[in-house]
N, C-alpha and C positions, 0 to 999 in steps of 0.2 A: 479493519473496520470498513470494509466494502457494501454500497448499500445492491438493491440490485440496477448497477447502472454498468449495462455491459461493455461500454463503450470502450476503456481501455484494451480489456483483453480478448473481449471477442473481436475488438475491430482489428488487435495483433491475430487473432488467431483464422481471418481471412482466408490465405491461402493455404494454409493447415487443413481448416476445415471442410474446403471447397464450398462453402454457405456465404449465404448472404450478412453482413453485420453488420449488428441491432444494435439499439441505442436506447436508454431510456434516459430522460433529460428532465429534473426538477425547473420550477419556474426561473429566469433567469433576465439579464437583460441584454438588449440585442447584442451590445458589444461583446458579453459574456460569449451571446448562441455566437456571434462572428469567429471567435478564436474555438470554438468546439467545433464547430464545423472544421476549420484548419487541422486538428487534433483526428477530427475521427478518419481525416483522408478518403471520403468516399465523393458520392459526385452529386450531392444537396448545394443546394443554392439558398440566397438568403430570403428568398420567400418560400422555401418548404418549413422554415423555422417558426412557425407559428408560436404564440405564445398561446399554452392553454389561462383554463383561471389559477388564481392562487389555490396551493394545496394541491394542484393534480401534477401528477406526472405526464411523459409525453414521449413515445415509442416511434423510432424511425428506422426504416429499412432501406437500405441503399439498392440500386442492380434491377431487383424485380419489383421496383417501383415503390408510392410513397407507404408504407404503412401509421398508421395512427392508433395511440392504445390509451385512453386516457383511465388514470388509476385514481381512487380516492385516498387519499392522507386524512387519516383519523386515526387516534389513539394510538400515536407512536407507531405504526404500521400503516402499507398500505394495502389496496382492497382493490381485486377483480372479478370479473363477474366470468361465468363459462364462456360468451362469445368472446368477450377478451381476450381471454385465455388461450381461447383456443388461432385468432389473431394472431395472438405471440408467439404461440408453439408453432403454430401453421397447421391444425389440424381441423376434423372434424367436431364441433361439440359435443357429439355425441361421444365421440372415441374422450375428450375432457371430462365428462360426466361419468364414462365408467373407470377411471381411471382414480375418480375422486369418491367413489360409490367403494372403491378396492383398498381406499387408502383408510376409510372411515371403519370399513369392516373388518378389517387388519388389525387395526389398533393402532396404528403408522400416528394418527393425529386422531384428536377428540373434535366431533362434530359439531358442538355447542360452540365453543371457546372458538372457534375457525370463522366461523359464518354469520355474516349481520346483513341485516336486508337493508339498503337503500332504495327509494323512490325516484325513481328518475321517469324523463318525460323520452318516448321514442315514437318513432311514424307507424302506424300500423294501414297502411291501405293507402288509403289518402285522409286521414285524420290520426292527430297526436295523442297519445295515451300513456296516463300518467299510472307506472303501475310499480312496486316493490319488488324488487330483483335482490336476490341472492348474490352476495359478494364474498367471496376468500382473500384470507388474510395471507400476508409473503408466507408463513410456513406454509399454506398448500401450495400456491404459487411454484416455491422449491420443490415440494414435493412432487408433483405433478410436473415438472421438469426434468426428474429423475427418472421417470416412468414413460415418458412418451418419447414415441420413435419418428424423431425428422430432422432433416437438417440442422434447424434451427435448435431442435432437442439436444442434439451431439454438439452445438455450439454452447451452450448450458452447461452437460455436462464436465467439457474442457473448460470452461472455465471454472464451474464449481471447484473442479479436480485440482486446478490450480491454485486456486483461491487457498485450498484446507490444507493443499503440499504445504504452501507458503510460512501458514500459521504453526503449523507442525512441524517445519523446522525452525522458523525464525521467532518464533511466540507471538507474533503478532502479524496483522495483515492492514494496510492501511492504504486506501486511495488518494493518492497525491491531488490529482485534478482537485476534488469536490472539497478538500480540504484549502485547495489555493483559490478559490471559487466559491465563498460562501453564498448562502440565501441573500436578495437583497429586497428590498421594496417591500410589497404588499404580504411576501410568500409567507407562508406557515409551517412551511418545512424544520426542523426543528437544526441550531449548528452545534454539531458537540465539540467543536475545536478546545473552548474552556475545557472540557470536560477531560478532553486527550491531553493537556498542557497540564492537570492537575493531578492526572494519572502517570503522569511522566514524571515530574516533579517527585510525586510521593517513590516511584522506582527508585530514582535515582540520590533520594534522598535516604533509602535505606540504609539499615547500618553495615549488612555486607558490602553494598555497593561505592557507599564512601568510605570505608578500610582497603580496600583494593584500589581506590582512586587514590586515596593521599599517600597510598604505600609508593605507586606510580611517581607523584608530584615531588617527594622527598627521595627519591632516587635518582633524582635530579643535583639535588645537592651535592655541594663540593665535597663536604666532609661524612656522605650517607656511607654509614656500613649496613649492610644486609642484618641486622641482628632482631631480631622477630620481639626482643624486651623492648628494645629502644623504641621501635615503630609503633607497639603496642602501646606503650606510657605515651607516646604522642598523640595517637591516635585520642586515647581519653583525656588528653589535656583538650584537645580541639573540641571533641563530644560534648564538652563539658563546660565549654566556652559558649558550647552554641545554643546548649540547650538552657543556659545561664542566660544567656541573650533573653531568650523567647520566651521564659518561664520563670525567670528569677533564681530557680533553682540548679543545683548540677544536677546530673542524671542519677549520681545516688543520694542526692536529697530529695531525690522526686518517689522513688522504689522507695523511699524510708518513711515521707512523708504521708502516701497514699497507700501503701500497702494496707489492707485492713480485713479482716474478716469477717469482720461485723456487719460489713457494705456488701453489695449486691455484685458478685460477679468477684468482691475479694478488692473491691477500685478499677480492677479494669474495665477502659472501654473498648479494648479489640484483643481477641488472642483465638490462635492456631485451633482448628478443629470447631468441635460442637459444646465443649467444657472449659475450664481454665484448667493448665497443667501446671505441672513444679515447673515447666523452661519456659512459662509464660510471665511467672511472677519479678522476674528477675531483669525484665528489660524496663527500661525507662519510658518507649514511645507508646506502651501498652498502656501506660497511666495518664496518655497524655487527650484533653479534649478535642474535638476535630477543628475549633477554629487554633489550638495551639500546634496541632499538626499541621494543618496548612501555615503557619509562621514560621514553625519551624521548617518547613519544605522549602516556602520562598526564600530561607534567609541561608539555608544549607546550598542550597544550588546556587545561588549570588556568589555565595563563597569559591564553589569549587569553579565558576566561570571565572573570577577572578587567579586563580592560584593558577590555573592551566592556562590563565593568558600568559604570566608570573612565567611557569614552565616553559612555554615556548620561543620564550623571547629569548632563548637559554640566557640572563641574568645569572652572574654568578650570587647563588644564594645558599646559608648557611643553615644547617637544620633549626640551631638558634633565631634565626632570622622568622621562621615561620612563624611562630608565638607572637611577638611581634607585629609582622603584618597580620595577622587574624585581627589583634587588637584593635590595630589602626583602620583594619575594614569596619569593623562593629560601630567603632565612634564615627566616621563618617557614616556610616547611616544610621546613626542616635541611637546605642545599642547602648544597654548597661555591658560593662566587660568584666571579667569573674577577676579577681585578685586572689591568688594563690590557687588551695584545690577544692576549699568549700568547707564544710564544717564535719561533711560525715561522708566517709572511706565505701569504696565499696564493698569491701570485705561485712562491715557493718548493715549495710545496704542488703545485700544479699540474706547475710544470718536473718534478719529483720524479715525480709518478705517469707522464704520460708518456714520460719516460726509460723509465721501469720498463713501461710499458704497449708499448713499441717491443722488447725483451728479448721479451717475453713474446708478442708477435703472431709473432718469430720462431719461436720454441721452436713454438708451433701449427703454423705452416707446413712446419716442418720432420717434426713428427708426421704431417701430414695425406700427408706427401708420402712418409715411410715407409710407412703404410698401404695409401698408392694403389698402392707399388711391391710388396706385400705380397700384395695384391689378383691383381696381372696375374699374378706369380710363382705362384701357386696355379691362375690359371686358365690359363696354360700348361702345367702341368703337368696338369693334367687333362685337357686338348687332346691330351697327347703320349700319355696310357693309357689314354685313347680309342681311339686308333687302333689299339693294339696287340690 
């Protein structure tokens, strides 16, 4: 989740590059710009720190003096204009213009969707003229960083390069600074910090991701044997507890309850691909709404913060002992807690959905094949007043 703020790694990539490195800096407050300065290790003082207005960004070059590149923020992107641009790369505008003229003709990016014009006010002579300039959006931006040959382009490049190595092995890519560093004051810059803490939560909340962690936590246990039943039947007493918590329901009175054919999608609100499949019907979080999924997220990761603090303290604890403290978690934070395993098995659960999942792949087929006869029906008839 790197925006383009080159300052970490083009400013690592210095002496790599043999370039000068750039920086682009959202609005901030001095103390902020005080410790970025420290960060990017170049030779800016605290009055090269200007602050622009709210919403614009602010480009700085260290070595060969001060450069300045003010960007507009609008519509979840930001927006520059050829001289900009061409500022940034260090080139000619013109060599910018055919570069963006190559990239449109290409097919690379669609010209409409890229370009919005702003009015801004600039000197022409010795009198100021208010006229509508052409701005690109960060895809051409990148684009146009990919293509052009200069120092500062090869500093781009390595960092792009890095940037996608990163996410292509590690699945993700994330800037520490801007994330310890939010927007403050006036700015419009947008913080997705919530956004990445509920995209974390949902990971981590998955149901592979907590059978591998509690398989982890109770191998800790004094009495754990490796035995794939045992961990399994606990695993769904925990599942079962939590989703009991959050919904009232186990997980297979939820698949029992909601499964339907009748409804739209079959009851679900999320599954795999473009359709609902038979390995979709059969999970419980598939039937769950998104403020029950965020509940269940915050109360799943409470838990497993809890059990792996439990874990580390190596406490000696009994597999028995687990069930247990789940419970005693839930009631301290005012949780209903499931007594026994619930009213309906999953075996029941299962039969249930796909019963219901075979109703409902009908009723599909049978639409898709009214459609298709829908389809030819219009296009013979168009065939026949044609002719006429």
């Amino acid at each position: 989740m790197r925006r383009l703020d080159f300052k970490s790694s083009w400013g690592r990539q210095r002496s790599r590059a043999g370039s000068t490195p750039v920086i682009f800096r959202q609005n901030a407050s001095p103390e902020l710009s005080r410790r970025q300065q420290h960060s990017f290790g170049g030779d800016m003082s605290d009055k090269d720190l200007t602050q622009p207005p709210a919403g614009e960004f602010i480009m700085f070059a260290s070595g060969d003096g001060r450069v300045r590149v003010e960007c507009r923020f609008e519509s979840d992107t930001i927006w520059l204009s050829q001289a900009a641009m061409a500022e940034l790369y260090d080139k000619d505008v013109r060599t910018i213009n055919e570069h963006l003229i190559n990239i449109f003709s290409e097919g690379e990016l669609v010209q409409n969707s890229t370009i919005r014009k702003f009015r801004i006010v600039r000197q022409e002579g010795k009198r100021q003229v208010s006229r509508e300039i052409d701005h690109y959006n960060l895809e051409a931006i990148l684009a146009v960083g990919y293509r052009v040959r200069s120092p500062r382009g090869t500093q781009f490049r390595q960092w792009a390069t890095q940037t996608l190595q990163e996410y292509l092995i590690k699945g993700f890519v994330m800037d520490d600074e801007r994330l310890k560093n939010p927007p403050v004051g006036s700015s419009v810059v947008p913080d997705y910090f919530d956004e990445m803490l509920e995209r974390i939560r949902d990971i981590r909340a998955s149901e592979r991701r907590v059978y591998l962690r509690v398989r982890e936590i109770f191998a800790l246990a004094a009495d754990y044997q490796p035995s794939l039943k045992e961990t399994t039947q606990f695993f769904q007493t925990i599942q079962n507890k939590l989703h009991f918590a959050c919904t009232g329901h186990t997980a297979a009175e939820l698949i029992h309850k909601r499964a339907d054919a009748s409804q739209p999608h079959m009851g679900l609100t999320s599954y795999k691909g473009e359709e609902v499949r038979k390995g979709d019907v059969t999970v419980a979080k598939n039937y769950l709404t998104q403020d029950e999924v965020s509940e269940l997220n915050r109360v799943v990761n409470m838990w497993l913060d809890f059990a792996e603090d439990q874990a580390r303290r190596r406490q000696q604890v009994f597999l028995r002992d687990w069930q247990d403290k789940l419970d005693q978690f839930l009631q301290f934070n005012d949780r209903e807690v499931l007594q026994g395993a619930g009213k309906i098995s999953k075996k029941m659960a299962d039969e249930k959905a796909q019963a219901e999942y075979v109703q409902f792949a009908e009723q599909q087929r049978r639409l898709k094949e009214a459609e298709g006869e829908k389809d030819i029906a219009g296009l013979l008839q168009w065939n026949k007043e044609s002719k006429k």
